[in-house]
C-alpha positions as CSV (number, residue, x, y, z in Angstrom):
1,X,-11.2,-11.1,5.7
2,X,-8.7,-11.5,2.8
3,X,-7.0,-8.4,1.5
4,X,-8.3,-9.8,-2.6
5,X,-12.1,-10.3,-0.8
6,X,-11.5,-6.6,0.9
7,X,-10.9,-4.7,-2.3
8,X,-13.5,-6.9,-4.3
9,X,-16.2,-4.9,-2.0
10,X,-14.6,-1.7,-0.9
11,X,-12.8,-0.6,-4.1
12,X,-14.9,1.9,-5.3
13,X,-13.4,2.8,-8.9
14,X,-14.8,4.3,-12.3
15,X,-12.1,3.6,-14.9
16,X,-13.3,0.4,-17.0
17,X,-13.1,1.7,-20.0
18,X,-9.2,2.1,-19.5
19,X,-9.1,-1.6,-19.2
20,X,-11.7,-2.8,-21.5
21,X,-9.9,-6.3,-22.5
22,X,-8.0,-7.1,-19.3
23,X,-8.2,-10.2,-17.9
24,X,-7.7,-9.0,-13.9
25,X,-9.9,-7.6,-12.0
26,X,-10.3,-3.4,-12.1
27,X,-9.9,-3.1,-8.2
28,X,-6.8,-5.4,-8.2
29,X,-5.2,-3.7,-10.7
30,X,-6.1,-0.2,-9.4
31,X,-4.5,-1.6,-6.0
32,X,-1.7,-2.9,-8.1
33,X,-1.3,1.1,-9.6
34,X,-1.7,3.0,-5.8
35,X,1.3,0.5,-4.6
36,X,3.8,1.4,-7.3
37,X,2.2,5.2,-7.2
38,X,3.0,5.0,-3.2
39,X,7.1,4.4,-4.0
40,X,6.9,0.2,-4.6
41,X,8.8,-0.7,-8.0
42,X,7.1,-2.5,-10.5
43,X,8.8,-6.1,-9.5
44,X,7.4,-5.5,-5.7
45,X,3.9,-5.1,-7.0
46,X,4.0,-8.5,-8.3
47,X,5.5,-10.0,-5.4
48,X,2.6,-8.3,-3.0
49,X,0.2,-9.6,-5.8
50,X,1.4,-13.1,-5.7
51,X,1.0,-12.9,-1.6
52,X,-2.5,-12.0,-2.7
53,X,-2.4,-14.9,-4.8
54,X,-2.6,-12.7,-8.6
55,X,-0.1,-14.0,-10.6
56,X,0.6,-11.3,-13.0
57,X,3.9,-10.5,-15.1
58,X,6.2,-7.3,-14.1
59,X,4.8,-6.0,-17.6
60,X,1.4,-6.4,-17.4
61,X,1.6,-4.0,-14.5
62,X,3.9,-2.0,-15.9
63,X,0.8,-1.3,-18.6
64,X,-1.5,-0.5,-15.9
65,X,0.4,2.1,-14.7
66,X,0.7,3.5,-17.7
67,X,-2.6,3.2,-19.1
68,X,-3.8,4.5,-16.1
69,X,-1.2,7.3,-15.3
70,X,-3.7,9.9,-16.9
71,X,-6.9,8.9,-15.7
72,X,-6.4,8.7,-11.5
73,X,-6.5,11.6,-9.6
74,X,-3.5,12.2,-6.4
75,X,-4.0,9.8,-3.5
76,X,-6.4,11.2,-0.9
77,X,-5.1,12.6,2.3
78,X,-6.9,12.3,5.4
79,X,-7.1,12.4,9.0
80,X,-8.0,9.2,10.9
81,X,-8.5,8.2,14.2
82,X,-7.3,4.7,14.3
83,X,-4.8,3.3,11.8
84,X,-3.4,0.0,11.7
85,X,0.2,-0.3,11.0
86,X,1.8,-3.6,10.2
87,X,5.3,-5.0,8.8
88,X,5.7,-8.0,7.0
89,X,9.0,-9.7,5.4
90,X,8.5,-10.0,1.9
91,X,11.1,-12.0,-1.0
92,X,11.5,-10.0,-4.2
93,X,13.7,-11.4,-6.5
94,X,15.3,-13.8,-4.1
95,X,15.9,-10.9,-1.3
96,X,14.4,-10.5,1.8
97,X,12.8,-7.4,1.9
98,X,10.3,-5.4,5.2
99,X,6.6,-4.0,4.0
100,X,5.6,-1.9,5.8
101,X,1.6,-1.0,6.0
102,X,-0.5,1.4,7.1
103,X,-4.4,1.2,6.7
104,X,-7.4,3.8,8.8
105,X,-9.2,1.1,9.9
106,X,-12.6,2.9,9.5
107,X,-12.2,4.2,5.6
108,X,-10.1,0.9,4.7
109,X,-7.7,3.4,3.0
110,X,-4.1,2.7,2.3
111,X,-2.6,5.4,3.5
112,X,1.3,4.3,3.4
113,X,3.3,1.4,2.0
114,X,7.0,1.0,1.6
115,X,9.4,-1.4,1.4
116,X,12.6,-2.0,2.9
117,X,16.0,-4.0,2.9
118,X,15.9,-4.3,6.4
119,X,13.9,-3.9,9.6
120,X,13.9,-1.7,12.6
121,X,13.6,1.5,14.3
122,X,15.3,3.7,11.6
123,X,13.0,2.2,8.9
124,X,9.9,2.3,10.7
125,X,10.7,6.1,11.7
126,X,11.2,6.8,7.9
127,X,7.9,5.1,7.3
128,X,6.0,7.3,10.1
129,X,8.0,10.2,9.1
130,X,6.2,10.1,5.8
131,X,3.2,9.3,6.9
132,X,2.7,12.0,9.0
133,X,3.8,14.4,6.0
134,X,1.2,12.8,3.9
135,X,-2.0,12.7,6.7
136,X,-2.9,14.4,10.0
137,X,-2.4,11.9,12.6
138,X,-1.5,14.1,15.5
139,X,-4.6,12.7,17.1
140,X,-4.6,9.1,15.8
141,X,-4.5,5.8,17.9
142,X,-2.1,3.5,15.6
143,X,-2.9,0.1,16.1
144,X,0.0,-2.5,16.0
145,X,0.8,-6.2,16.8
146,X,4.2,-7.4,18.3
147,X,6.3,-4.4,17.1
148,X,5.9,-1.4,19.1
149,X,8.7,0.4,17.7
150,X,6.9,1.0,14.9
151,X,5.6,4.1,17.0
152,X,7.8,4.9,19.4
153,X,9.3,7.2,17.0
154,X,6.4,9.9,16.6
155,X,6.7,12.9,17.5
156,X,4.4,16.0,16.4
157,X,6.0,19.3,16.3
């Protein structure tokens, strides 16, 4: 299933009035607003938009942040037992940048995003690193493809 067809169904969200006369979608542009609340600038929301294949201008999210900033309540925290973590190379502004994802598989929640300039251990341990200060995941199965150094690097005091 397509990320845009996932948050069309799951996206539970009660804030329409603060986007009466928009022309996107409320649970895109609430996706759009978690990503640059997570740490993403404003430029790498678009470019994860346009993967998603929303073609929106740095300013128009730039308002949704905004005109939203007063009306969301703090990200959830929560304690999963299975998360599915994922990288992906990603071009903002002409530069090749690393996503890095991590989604509880049975809520659909986006727990963690972040972006890098490069990949490897040391990113992918400052991505779990915050993770774990964000969530409980001392007894959570992390799901990944390919890159298993994305958890060789936990470690629960």
């Amino acid at each position: 299933m397509q990320l845009a067809n996932l948050l069309r169904k799951s996206l539970d969200v009660d804030c329409d009035e603060v986007w009466e006369n928009e022309r996107t979608l409320t649970p895109v542009r609430v996706f759009g607003v978690r990503l640059h609340s997570m740490g993403l600038s404003v430029r790498e929301v678009v470019a994860m938009l346009d993967l998603l294949g929303v073609d929106r201008s740095h300013g128009a999210v730039w308002n949704w942040t905004h005109d939203l900033a007063e009306s969301q309540a703090d990200p959830p925290t929560a304690a999963p037992s299975r998360v599915a973590v994922d990288e992906k190379q990603i071009e903002v502004d002409d530069e090749k940048k690393w996503l890095y994802a991590a989604i509880d598989t049975e809520s659909k929640l986006l727990l963690e995003i972040d972006v890098y300039s490069r990949r490897g251990t040391a990113p992918a341990a400052a991505f779990l690193h915050r993770l774990t200060e964000k969530h409980d995941v001392s007894d959570t199965e992390f799901l990944v493809d390919g890159g298993g150094y994305l958890t060789a690097p936990l470690v629960f005091s």
